[in-house]
Structures are given as structure tokens and as C-alpha cells.
C-alpha positions as CSV (number, residue, x, y, z in Angstrom):
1,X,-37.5,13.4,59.2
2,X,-34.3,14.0,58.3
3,X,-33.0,13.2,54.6
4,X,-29.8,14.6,54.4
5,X,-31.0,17.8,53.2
6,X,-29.8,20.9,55.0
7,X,-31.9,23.7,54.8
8,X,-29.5,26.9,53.5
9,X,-29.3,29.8,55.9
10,X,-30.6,32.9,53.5
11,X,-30.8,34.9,56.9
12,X,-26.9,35.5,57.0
13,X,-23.7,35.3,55.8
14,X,-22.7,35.0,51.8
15,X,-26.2,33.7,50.6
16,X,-28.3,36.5,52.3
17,X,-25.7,39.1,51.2
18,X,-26.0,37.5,47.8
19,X,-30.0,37.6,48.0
20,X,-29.6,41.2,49.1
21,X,-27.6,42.3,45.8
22,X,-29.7,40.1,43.4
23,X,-32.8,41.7,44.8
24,X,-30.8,45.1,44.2
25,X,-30.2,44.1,40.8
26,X,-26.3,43.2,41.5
27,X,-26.4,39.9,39.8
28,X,-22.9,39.5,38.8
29,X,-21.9,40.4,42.9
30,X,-24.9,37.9,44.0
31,X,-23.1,35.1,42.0
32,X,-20.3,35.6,43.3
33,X,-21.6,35.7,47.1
34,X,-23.6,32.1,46.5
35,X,-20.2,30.9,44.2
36,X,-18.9,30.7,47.8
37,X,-21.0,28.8,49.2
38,X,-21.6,26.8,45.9
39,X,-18.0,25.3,46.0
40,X,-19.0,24.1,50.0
41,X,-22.0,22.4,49.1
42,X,-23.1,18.7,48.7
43,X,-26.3,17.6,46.4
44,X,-28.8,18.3,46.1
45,X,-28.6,21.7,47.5
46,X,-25.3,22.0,45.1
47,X,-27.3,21.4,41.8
48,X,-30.2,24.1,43.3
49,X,-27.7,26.6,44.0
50,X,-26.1,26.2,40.7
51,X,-29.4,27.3,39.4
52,X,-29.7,30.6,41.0
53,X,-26.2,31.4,40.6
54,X,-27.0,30.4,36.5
55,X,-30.4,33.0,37.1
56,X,-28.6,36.0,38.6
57,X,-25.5,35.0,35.5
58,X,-28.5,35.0,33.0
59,X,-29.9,38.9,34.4
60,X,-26.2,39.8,34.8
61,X,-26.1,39.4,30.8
62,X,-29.1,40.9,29.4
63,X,-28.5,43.7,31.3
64,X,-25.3,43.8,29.3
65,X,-27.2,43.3,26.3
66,X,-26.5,39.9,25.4
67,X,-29.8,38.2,25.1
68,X,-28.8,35.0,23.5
69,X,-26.2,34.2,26.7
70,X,-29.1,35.4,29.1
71,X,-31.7,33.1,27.3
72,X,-29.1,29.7,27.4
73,X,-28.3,30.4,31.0
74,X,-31.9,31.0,31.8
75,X,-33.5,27.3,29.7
76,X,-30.2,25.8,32.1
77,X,-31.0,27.5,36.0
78,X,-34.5,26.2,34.8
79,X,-33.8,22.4,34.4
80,X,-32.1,22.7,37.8
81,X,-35.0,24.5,39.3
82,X,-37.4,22.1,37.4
83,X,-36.2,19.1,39.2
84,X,-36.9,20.2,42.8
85,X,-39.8,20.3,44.8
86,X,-42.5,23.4,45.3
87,X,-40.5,24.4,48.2
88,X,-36.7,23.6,48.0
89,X,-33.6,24.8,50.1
90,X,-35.4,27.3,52.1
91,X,-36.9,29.0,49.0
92,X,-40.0,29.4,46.8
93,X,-39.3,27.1,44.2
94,X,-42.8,26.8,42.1
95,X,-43.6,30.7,41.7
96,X,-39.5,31.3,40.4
97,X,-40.2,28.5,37.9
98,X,-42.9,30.0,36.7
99,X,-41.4,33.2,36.7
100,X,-38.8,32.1,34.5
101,X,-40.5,29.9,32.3
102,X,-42.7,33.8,31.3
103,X,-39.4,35.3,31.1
104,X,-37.7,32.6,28.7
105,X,-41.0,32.5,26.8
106,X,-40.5,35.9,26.2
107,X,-37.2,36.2,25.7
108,X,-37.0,33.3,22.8
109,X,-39.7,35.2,20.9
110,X,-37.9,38.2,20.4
111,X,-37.8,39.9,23.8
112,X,-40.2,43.1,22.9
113,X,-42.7,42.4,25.7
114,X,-40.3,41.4,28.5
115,X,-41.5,42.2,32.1
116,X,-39.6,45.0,33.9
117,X,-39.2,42.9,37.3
118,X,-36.8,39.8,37.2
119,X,-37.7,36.7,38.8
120,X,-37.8,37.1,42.3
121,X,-36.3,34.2,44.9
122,X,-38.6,34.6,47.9
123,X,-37.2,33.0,50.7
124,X,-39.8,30.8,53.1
125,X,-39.7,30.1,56.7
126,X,-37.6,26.9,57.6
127,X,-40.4,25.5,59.9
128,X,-42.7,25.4,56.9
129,X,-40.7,23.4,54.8
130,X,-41.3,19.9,54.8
């Protein structure tokens, strides 16, 4: 059944090159990559994207060293990411909640025990979405 969703394409093109440099810990050059497909986008997949591109923002500034901008953009990717569905867009959308939720957790009590892998964005197979 088709709801006007369209599933995105993370096999190719600017959102698979942008999953390729987030995984590669490039998060300022994977915002950029889904920025241009952002500005292209209708919602809902507009509002999901935002919220990766707001996740990769948030790694792209702790890794500079500013906590406190990481921690606001990660609490906002996650009320994007918490409004979806298990499975959303053509990604994984329960286990990077709950990979952020540890990280924010973390992060708002002081940031000594933070995990040394960022949230991953695990793409699924398109025929298994519903």
C-alpha cells in the first residue's frame, strides 16, 4: 500500500556517500551530503532526515569538544527520530533511538562514561519495510 512515503535510496548517490563518511566518522561532510537531499524532500521523510543530519551535527561537535552543542543537537535529532516508526525511511529507527537515548544519558551526566562507538544508522532492506 502506498502512503506517500518514498523509501530513500541509501544504496547511491548523496545519502549513501553521506552514510559512507558518517560511518567513517566525517560527520560534518555526511551533513552536508544528506543537506542535499534534505532541501529536495517532502514530509515526513524531510523531518527524519533532519534528524540524522541534527545526529551527525551533534558527533561533528563533541568531537570538537563542545559537549553542550552536541548534547542540544542530540535531545533535537531525537524528538525527530522519536516520532517515527521502528523502521522508517529505509533505516533502523528503534536500535538508533536507543542508541542515542544511552548516549544523551550519558552525555547530560557529565560525559565520563561515554561509549567509544557513535550511534550507528543501519540501513534495512526496502522489501522488509512495511
Amino acid at each position: 500500500m502506498d502512503c506517500g512515503i518514498t523509501p530513500l535510496d541509501w544504496s547511491s548517490g548523496a545519502l549513501a556517500e553521506g552514510l559512507a563518511c558518517y560511518r567513517g566518522g566525517e560527520f560534518f561532510l555526511a551533513h552536508e551530503h544528506w543537506e542535499s537531499v534534505w532541501l529536495g524532500l517532502q514530509e515526513p521523510e524531510k523531518s527524519f532526515l533532519q534528524g540524522l543530519i541534527q545526529l551527525a551535527a551533534a558527533f561533528h561537535h563533541l568531537w570538537r569538544g563542545n559537549a553542550a552543542g552536541a548534547t542540544s543537537l542530540l535531545r533535537r535529532a531525537l524528538r525527530r527520530l522519536e516520532s517515527r516508526p521502528a523502521v522508517f525511511g529505509g533505516i533502523a529507527v528503534a536500535p538508533l533511538r536507543a542508541d542515542v537515548r544511552d548516549w544523551l544519558c550519558r552525555l547530560e551526566n557529565g560525559g565520563s562514561d561515554i561509549p567509544q562507538d557513535f550511534p550507528q544508522i543501519r540501513p534495512i532492506e526496502q522489501s522488509s519495510e512495511p
